[in-house]
MARDRENGU-726408 format. One line per 8 residues: number of its first residue (from 1); their letters; for each residue x, y, z of N, C-alpha, C. Coordinates in Angstrom, 2 decimals, m for minus. Atoms other than C-alpha are relative to their C-alpha. Last residue first. Example, Ala and Ser with C-alpha at 12.3 -4.5 7.8 and 13.67 -1.06 7.14 Angstrom:
<sites>
2 = sa = m0.82,m1.19,m0.06,13.67,m1.06,7.14,m0.77,1.09,0.73 | 0.89,m1.19,0.00,12.30,m4.50,7.80,0.90,1.20,0.00
</sites>
This chain:
<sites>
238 = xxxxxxxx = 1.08,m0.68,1.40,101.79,135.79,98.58,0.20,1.56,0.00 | 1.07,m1.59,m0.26,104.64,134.22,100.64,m0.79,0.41,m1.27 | m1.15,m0.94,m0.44,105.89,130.59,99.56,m1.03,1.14,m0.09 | m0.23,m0.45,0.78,103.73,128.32,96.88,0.80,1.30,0.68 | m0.72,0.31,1.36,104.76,125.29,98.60,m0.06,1.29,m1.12 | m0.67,0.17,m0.15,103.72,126.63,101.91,0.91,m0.18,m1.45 | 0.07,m1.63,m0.64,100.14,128.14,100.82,2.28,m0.34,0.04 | 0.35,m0.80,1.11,99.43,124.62,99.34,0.86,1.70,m0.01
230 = xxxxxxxx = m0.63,0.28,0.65,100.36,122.99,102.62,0.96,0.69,m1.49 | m0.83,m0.32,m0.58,98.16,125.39,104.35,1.61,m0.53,m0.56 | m0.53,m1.50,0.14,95.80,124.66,102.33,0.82,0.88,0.32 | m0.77,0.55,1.47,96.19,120.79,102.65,0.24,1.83,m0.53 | m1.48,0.57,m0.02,95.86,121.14,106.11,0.43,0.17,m1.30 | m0.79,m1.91,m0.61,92.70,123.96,105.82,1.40,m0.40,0.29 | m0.55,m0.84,1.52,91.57,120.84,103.52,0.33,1.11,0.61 | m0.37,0.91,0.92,91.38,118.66,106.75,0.46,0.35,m0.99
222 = xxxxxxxx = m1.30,m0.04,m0.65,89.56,120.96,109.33,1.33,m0.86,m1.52 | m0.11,m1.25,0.36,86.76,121.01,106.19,1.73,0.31,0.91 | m0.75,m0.15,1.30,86.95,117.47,106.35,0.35,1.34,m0.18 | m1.38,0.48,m0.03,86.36,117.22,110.26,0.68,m0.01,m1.33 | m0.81,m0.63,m0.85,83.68,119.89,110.04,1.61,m0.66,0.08 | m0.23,m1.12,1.43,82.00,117.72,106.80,1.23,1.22,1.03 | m0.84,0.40,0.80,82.14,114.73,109.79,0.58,1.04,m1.17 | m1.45,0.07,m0.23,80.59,116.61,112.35,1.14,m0.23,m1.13
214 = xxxxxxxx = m0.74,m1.59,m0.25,77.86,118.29,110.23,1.21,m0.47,0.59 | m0.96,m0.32,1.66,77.04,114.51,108.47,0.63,1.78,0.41 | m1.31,0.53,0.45,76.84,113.45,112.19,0.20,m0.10,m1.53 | m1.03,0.10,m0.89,74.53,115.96,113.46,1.00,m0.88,m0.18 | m0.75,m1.02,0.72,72.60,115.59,110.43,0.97,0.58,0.17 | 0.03,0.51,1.21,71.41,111.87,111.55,1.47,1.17,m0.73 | m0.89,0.96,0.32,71.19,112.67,114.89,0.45,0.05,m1.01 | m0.71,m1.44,m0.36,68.14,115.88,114.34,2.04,m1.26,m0.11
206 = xxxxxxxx = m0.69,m0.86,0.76,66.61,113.16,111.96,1.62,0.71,0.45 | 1.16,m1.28,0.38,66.65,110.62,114.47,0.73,0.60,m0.58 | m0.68,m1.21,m0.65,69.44,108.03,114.34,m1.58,0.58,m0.39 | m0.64,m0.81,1.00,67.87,104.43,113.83,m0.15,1.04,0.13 | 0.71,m1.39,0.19,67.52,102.04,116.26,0.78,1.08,m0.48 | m0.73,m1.27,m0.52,69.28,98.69,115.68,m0.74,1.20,m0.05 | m0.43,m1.03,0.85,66.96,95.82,114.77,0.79,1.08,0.25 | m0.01,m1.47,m0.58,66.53,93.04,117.60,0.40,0.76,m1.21
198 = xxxxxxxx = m1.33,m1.40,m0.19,66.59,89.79,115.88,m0.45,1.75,m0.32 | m0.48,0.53,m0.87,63.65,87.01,117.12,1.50,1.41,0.08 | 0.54,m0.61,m0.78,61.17,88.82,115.21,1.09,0.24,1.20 | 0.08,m1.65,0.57,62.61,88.18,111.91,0.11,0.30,1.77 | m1.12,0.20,m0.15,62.31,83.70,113.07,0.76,1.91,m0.09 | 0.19,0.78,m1.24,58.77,84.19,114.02,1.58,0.50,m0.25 | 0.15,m1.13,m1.00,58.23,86.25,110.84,0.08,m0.34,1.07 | m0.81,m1.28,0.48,59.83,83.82,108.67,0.16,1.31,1.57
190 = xxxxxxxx = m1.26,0.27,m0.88,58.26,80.62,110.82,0.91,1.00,0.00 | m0.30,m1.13,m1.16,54.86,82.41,110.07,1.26,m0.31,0.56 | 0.12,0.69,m0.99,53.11,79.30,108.40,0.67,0.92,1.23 | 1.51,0.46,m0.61,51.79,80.85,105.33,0.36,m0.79,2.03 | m0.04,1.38,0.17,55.81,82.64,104.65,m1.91,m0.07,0.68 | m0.08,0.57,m0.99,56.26,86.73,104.39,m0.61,m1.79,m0.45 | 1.18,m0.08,0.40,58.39,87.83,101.30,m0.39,m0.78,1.36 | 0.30,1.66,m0.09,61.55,88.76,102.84,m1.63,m0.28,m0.44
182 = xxxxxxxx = 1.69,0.30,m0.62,62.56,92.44,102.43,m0.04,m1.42,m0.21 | 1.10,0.34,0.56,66.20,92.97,101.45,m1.22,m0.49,0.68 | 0.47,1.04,0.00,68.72,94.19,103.85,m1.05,m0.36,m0.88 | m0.80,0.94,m0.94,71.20,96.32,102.58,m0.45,m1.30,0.50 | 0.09,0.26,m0.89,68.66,97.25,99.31,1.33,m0.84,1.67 | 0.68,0.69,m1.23,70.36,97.51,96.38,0.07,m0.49,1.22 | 1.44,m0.31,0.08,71.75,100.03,94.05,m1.18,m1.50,0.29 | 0.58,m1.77,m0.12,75.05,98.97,93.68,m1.83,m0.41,0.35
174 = xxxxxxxx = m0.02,m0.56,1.42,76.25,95.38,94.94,m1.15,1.29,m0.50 | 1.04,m0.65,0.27,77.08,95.41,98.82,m0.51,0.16,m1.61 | m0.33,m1.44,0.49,80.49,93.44,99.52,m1.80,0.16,m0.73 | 0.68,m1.07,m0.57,80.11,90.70,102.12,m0.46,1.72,m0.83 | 1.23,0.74,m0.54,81.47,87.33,100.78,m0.76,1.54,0.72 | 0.92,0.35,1.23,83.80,89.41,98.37,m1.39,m0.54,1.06 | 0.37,m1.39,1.41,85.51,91.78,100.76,m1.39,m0.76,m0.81 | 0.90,m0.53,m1.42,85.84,88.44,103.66,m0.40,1.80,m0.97
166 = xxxxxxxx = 0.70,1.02,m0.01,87.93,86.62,100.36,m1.25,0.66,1.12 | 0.84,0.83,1.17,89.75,89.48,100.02,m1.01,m0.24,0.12 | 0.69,m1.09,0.64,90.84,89.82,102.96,m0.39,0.63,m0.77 | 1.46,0.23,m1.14,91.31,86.07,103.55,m0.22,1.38,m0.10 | 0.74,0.63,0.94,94.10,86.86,99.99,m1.36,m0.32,1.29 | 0.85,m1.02,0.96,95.47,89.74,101.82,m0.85,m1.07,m0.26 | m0.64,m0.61,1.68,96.88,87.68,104.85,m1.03,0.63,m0.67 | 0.18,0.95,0.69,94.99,87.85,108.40,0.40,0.45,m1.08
158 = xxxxxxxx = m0.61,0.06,0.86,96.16,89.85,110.96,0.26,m0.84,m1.18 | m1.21,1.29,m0.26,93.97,89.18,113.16,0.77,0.56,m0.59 | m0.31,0.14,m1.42,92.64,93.33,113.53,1.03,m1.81,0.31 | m1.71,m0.90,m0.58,93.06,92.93,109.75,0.02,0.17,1.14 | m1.10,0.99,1.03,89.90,90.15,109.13,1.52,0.70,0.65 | m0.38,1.43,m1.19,88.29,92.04,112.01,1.03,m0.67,m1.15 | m0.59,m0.48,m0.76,88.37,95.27,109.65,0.21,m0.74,1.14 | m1.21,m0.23,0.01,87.60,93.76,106.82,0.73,0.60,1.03
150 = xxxxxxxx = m0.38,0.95,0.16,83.99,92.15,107.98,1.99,0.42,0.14 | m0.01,0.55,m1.50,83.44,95.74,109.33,0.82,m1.19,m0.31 | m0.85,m0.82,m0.97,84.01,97.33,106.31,0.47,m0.25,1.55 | m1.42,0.91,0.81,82.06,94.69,103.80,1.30,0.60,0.97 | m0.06,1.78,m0.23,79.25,95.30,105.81,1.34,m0.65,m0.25 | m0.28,m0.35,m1.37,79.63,99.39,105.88,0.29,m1.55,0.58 | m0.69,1.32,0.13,79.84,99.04,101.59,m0.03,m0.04,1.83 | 0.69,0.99,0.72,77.33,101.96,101.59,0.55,m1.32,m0.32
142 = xxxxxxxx = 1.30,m0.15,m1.28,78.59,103.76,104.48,m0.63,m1.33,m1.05 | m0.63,0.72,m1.30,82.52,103.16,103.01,m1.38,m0.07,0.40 | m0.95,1.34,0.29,81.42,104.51,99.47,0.22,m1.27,1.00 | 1.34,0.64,0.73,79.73,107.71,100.34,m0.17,m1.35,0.14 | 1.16,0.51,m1.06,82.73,108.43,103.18,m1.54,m0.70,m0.67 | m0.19,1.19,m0.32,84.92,107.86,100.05,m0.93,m0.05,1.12 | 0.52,1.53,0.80,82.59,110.12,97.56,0.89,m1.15,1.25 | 1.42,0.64,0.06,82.78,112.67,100.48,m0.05,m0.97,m0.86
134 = xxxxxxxx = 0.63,0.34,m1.26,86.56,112.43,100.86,m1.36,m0.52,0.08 | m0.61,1.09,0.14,87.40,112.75,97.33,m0.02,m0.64,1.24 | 1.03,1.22,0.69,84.86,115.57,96.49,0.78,m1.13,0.07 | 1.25,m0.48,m0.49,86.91,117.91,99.10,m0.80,m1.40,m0.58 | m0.40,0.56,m0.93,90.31,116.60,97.92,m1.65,0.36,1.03 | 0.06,1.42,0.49,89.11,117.86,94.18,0.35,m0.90,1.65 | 1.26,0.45,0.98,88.03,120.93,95.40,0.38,m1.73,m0.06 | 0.54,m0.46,m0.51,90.87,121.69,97.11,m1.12,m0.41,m0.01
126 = xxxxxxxx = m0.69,1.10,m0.52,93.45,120.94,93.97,m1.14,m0.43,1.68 | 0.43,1.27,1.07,91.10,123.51,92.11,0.35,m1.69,1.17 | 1.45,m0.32,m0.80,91.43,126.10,95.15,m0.36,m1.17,m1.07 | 0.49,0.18,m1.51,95.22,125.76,94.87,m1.13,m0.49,0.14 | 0.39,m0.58,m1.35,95.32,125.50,91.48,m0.11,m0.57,1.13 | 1.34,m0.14,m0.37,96.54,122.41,89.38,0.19,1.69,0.61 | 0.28,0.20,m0.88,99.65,122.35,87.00,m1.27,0.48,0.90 | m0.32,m1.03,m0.83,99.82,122.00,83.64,m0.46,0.13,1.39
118 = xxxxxxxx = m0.32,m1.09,1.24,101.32,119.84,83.53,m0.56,0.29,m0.63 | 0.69,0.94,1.16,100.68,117.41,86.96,0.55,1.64,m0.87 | m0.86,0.23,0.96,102.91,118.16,89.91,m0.09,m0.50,m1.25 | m0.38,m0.85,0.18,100.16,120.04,92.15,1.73,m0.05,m1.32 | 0.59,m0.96,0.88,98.40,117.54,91.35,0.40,0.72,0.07 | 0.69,0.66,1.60,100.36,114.31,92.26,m0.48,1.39,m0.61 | m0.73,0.47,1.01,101.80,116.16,95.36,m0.13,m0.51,m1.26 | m0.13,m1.07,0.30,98.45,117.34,96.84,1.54,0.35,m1.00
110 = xxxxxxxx = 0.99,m0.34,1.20,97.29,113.69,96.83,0.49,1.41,m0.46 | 0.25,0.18,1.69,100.67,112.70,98.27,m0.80,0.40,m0.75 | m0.91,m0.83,1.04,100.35,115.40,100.83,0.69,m1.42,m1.31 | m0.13,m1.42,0.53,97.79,114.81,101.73,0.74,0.52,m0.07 | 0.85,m0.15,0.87,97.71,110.86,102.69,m0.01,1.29,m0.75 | m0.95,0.41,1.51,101.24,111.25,104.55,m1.23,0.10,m1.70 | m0.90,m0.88,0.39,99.28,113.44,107.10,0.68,m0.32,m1.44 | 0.22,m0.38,1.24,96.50,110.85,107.29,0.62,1.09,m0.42
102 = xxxxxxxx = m0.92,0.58,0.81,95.90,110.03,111.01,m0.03,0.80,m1.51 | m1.17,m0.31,m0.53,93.98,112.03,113.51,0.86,m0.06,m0.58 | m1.15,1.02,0.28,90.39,111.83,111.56,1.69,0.85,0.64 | m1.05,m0.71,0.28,87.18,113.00,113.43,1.22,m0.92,m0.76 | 0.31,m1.76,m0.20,84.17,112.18,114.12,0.67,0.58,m0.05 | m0.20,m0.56,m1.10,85.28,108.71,115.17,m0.67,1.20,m0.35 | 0.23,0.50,m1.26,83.96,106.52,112.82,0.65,0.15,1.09 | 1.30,0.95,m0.16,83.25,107.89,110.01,m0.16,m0.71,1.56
94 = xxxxxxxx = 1.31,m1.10,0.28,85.82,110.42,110.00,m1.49,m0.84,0.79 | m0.22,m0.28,m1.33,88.36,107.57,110.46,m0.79,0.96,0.79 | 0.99,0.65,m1.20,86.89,106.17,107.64,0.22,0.06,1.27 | 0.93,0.47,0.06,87.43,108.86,105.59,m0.71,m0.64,0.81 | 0.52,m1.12,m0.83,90.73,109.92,106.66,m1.46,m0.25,0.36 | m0.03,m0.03,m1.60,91.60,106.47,105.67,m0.66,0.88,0.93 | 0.72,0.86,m0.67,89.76,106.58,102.49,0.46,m0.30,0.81 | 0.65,m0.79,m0.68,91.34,110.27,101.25,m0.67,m1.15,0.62
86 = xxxxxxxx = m1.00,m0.63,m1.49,93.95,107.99,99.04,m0.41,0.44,1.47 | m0.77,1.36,m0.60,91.61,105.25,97.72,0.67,1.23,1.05 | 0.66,0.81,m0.52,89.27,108.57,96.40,0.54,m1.28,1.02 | 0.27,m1.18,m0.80,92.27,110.70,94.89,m0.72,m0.72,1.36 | m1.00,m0.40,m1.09,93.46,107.50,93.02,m0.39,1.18,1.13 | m0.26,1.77,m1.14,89.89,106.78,92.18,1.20,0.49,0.03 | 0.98,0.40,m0.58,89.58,110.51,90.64,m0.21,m1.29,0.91 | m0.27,m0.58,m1.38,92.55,111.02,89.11,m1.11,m0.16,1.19
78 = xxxxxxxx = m1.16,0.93,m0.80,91.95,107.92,86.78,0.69,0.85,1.03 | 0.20,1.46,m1.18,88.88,109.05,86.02,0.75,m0.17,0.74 | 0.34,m0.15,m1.09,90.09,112.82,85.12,m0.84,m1.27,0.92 | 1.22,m0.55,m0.12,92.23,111.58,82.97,m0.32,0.00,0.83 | 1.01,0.20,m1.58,96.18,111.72,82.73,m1.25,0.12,m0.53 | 1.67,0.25,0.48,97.41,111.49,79.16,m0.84,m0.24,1.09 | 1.19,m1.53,m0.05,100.60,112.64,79.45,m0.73,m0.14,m0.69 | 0.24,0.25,1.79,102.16,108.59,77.96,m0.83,1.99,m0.03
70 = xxxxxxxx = m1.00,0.51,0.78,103.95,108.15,81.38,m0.09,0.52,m1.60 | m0.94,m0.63,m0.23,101.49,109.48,83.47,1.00,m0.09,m0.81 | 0.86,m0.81,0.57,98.71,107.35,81.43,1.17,1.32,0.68 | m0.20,0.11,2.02,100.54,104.41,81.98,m0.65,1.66,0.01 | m1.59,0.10,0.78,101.03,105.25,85.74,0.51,0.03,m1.46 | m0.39,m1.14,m0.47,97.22,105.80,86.58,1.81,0.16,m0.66 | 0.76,m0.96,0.70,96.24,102.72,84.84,0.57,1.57,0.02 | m0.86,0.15,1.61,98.79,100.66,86.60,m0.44,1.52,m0.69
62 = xxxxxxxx = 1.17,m0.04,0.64,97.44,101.86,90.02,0.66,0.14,m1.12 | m0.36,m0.67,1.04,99.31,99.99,92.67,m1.30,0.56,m1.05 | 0.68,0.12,1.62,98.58,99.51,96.06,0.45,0.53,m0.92 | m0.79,0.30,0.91,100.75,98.98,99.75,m1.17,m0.26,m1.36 | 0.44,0.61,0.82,98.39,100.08,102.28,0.63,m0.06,m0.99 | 0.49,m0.29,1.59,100.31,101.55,105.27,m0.78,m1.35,m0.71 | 1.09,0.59,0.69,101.75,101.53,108.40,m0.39,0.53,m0.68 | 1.07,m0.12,m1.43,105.39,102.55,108.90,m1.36,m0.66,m0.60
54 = xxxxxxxx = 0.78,m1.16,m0.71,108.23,102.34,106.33,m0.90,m0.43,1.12 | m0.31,m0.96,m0.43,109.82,99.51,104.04,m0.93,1.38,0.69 | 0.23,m0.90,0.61,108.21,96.18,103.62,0.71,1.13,0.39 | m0.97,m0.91,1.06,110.08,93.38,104.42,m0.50,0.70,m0.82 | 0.58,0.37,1.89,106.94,91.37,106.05,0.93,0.56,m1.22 | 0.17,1.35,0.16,108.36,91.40,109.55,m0.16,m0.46,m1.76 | m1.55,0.46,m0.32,109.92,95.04,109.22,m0.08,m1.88,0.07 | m0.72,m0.46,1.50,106.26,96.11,108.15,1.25,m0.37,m0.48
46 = xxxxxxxx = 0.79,0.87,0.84,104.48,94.46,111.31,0.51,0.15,m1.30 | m0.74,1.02,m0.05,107.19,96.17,113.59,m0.53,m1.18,m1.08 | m1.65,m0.34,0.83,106.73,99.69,111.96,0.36,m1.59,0.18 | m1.18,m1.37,m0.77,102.85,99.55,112.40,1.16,m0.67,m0.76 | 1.39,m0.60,m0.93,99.18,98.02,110.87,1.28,0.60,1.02 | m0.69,0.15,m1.56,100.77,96.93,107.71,m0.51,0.95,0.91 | 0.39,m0.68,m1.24,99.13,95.90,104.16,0.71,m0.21,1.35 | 0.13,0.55,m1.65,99.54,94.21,101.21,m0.46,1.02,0.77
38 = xxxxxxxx = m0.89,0.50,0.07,100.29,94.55,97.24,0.01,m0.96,1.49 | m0.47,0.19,m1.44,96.66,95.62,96.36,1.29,m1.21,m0.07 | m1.35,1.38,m0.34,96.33,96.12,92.47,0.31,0.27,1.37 | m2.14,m0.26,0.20,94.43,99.07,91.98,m0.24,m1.14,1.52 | m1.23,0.52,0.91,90.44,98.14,90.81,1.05,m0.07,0.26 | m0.27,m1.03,0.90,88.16,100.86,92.48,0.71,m0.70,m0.94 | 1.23,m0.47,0.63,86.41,98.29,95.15,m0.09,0.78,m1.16 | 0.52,0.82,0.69,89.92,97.03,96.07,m1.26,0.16,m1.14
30 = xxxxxxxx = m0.61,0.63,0.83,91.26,100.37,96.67,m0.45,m1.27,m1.29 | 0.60,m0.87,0.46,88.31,101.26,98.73,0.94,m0.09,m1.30 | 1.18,0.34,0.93,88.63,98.66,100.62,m0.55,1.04,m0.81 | m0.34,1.16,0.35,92.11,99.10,101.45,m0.94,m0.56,m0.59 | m0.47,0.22,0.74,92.12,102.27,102.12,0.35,m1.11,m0.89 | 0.52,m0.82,1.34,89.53,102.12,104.40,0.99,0.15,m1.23 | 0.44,0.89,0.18,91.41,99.06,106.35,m1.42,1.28,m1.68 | m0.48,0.67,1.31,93.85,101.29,106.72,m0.71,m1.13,m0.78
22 = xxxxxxxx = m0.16,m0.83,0.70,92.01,103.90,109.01,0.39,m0.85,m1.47 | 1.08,m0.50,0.63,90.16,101.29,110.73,0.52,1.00,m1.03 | 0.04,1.46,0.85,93.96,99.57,111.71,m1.68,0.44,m1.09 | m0.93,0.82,0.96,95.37,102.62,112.69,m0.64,m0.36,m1.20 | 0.20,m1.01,0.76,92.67,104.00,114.82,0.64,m0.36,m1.15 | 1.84,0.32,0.40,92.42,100.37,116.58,0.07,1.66,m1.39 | m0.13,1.40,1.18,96.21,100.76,116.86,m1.08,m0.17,m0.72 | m1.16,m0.85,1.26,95.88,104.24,118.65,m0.16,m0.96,m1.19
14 = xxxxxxxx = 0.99,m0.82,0.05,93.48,103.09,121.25,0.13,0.18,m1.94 | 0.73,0.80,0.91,95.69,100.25,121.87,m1.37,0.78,m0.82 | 0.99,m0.49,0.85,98.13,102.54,123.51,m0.36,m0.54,m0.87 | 0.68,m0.38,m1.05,101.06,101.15,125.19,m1.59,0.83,m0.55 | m0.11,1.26,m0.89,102.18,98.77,122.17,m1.18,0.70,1.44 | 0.77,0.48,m0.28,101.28,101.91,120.23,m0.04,m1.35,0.45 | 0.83,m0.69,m0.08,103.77,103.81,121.22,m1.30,m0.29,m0.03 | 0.11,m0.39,m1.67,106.23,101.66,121.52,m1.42,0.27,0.46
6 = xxxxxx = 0.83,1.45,m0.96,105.47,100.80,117.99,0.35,0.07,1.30 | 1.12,0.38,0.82,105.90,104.50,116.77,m0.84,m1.45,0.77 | 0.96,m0.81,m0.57,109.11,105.08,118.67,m1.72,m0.35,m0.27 | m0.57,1.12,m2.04,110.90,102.37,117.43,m1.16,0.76,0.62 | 0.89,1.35,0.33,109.69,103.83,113.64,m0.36,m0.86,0.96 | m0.24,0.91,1.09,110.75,107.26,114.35,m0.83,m1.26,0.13
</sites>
């Protein structure tokens, strides 16, 4: 249970760190999509401080999504970013381990929503859509990776929503440009003097490169054989 839980990771900081990267994808991925962030908790005792109910989590709403439940008029946008926010823990746990541990509760809400829509999804449909909801969030998280980091020290303090936020906006990537932009060079060379001075990170060789879009697609694929299995459960022997 919940005692258990923060024990657990009191002795195991390994765990917390997994936690806190996992929710911090949900969180920016939320923001980045529009739904109303309520808060955030990184275990049972941080949730019991803030009178939230349950374990850790990202507390968001998605109006949009709700009106449109309400009025059966789901679209496929508005399944789409909910799908996307949900699968962004796994996501970035993917990302940055090579695997994701966490995210049980994640799949089976997403597989709940669709399998309880009217008319209701397929298996291999529902599948699909938890497939393309991962890769667009790992898309998402690499290309915001600035804004990911920033948020993920912000929540290691435990800093309120509104400084995470505020550490979202001063860092967030706008589409289709450059991470770092080119610098035009200067007549006197202080640019390239001052360039020179920071070390660049070396960048994955190809063979690297593919080697960690094969792990990660391995850890999604592990991932939808949960939700299939799920799937398989709810619809009872074949």
């Amino acid at each position: 249970g919940s005692i258990f839980e923060s024990i657990y990771r009191f002795f195991i900081p390994e765990y917390r760190e997994k936690i806190l990267k996992h929710e911090a994808g949900h969180l920016l991925l939320a923001y980045l999509l529009g739904c109303p962030i309520r808060g955030y908790v990184i275990d049972a005792y941080d949730a019991l401080l803030k009178g939230i109910p349950g374990q850790a989590g990202t507390i968001f709403t998605d109006p949009r999504l709700q009106n449109e439940l309400q009025n059966n008029k789901l679209t496929q946008k508005s399944i789409d970013r909910y799908s996307i926010v949900v699968m962004g823990g796994i996501a970035a746990e993917a990302l940055e381990y090579g695997q994701a541990e966490g995210g049980q509760s994640d799949e089976v809400a997403l597989v709940s929503l669709l399998s309880g829509l009217r008319p209701p999804w397929y298996p291999d449909t529902i599948l699909n859509q938890a497939r393309w909801s991962a890769q667009s969030a790992i898309l998402l998280l690499r290309y915001q990776r600035t804004a990911y980091a920033g948020l993920v020290e912000c929540m290691r303090r435990g800093a309120p929503l509104g400084e995470c936020v505020k550490v979202i906006e001063e860092n967030i990537r706008p589409p289709e440009t450059p991470v770092e932009p080119a610098q035009a060079d200067t007549t006197d060379g202080s640019r390239a003097s001052s360039t020179a001075e920071k070390q660049p990170e070396p960048k994955p060789t190809k063979e690297e490169f593919l080697k960690g879009i094969a792990d990660r697609e391995k850890d999604i694929d592990s991932r939808l054989e949960e939700i299939d299995r799920m799937l398989s459960d709810m619809n009872g022997p074949k």
